[in-house]
Each structure stands twice: as C-alpha cells, then as structure tokens.
N, C-alpha and C positions, 0 to 999 in steps of 0.2 A: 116131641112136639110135631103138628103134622102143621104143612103149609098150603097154601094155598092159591091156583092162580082162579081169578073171578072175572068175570065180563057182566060190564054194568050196560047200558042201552037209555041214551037221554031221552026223554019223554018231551024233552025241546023240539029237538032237530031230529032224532031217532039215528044220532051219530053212538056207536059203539067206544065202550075204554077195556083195556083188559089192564089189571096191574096182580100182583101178589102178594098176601099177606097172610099171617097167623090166624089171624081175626077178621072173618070178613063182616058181620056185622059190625063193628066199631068202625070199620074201612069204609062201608054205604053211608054211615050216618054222617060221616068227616067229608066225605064228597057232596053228600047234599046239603051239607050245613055249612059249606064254601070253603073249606081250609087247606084245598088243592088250586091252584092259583090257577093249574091248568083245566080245571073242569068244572072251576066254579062258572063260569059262562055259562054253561050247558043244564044244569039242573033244571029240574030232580033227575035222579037216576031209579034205573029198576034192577034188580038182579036177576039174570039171566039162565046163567049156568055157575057151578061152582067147578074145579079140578083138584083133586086132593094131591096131594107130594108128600112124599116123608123126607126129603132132603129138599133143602132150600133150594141149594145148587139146579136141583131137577127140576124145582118152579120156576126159577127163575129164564132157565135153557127152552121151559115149553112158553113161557111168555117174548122170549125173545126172536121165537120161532114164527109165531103169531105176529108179533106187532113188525117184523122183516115184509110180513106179506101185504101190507098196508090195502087190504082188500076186505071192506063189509060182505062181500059174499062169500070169503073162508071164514070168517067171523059166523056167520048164521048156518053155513052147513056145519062148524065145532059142534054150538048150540043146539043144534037140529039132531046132534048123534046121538042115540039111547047113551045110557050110562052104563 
C-alpha cells in the first residue's frame, strides 16, 4: 500500500494544510465536507501537490518535517518543485 502526504490550499483565506493518507481523494472530500473540526473553518480546499511514500513511517517523517517549519513559503516552493 503506497501512502501519501498531500497539501491542500483554502480557497478561503489561501491558508495551506498538509496531512497524510492512503487515499487522498476520500481525505479532500472529508475536508471539504466539514469532518476535520480543524479545517472545517476554511473550506473548500484544492489539491496542490501529492508525495508518494511506500512506508507510512516515511510520510508521516516528510509531514512532520514540513509542518515544524510553520512557513507558507516552504509550503509553495515544495509545490513549486517539478516532480
């Protein structure tokens, strides 16, 4: 099973969320359909960027990584990087 860390981009405020899941479709529609208590505020969301992991572990290290830097401009140059 491969995992996933995503970065979604509110079309609210144009505030960034990054989090990790198996399934990022099922994860966008559960955020924009309110059922994250912390990002329901913010809706809709858009999907950005994906990051593929074959170990949870390894998504969850590159998400922890990221959300340490509490910084929307290492957020957008992630996004910004070819794949």
């Amino acid at each position: 099973m491969a995992y996933y860390v995503y970065f979604l981009k509110s079309l609210k405020n144009g505030r960034y969320y990054v989090g990790v899941s198996s399934n990022v479709t099922r994860r966008l529609e559960e955020h924009n359909n309110g059922f994250s208590k912390f990002t329901a505020p913010f809706r809709p969301y858009e999907l950005k960027k994906v990051e593929k992991f074959i170990k949870i572990k390894d998504a969850y290290k590159r998400e922890i990584f990221i959300k340490k830097k509490k910084s929307k401009k290492i957020i957008e140059l992630i996004i910004n990087l070819p794949m």
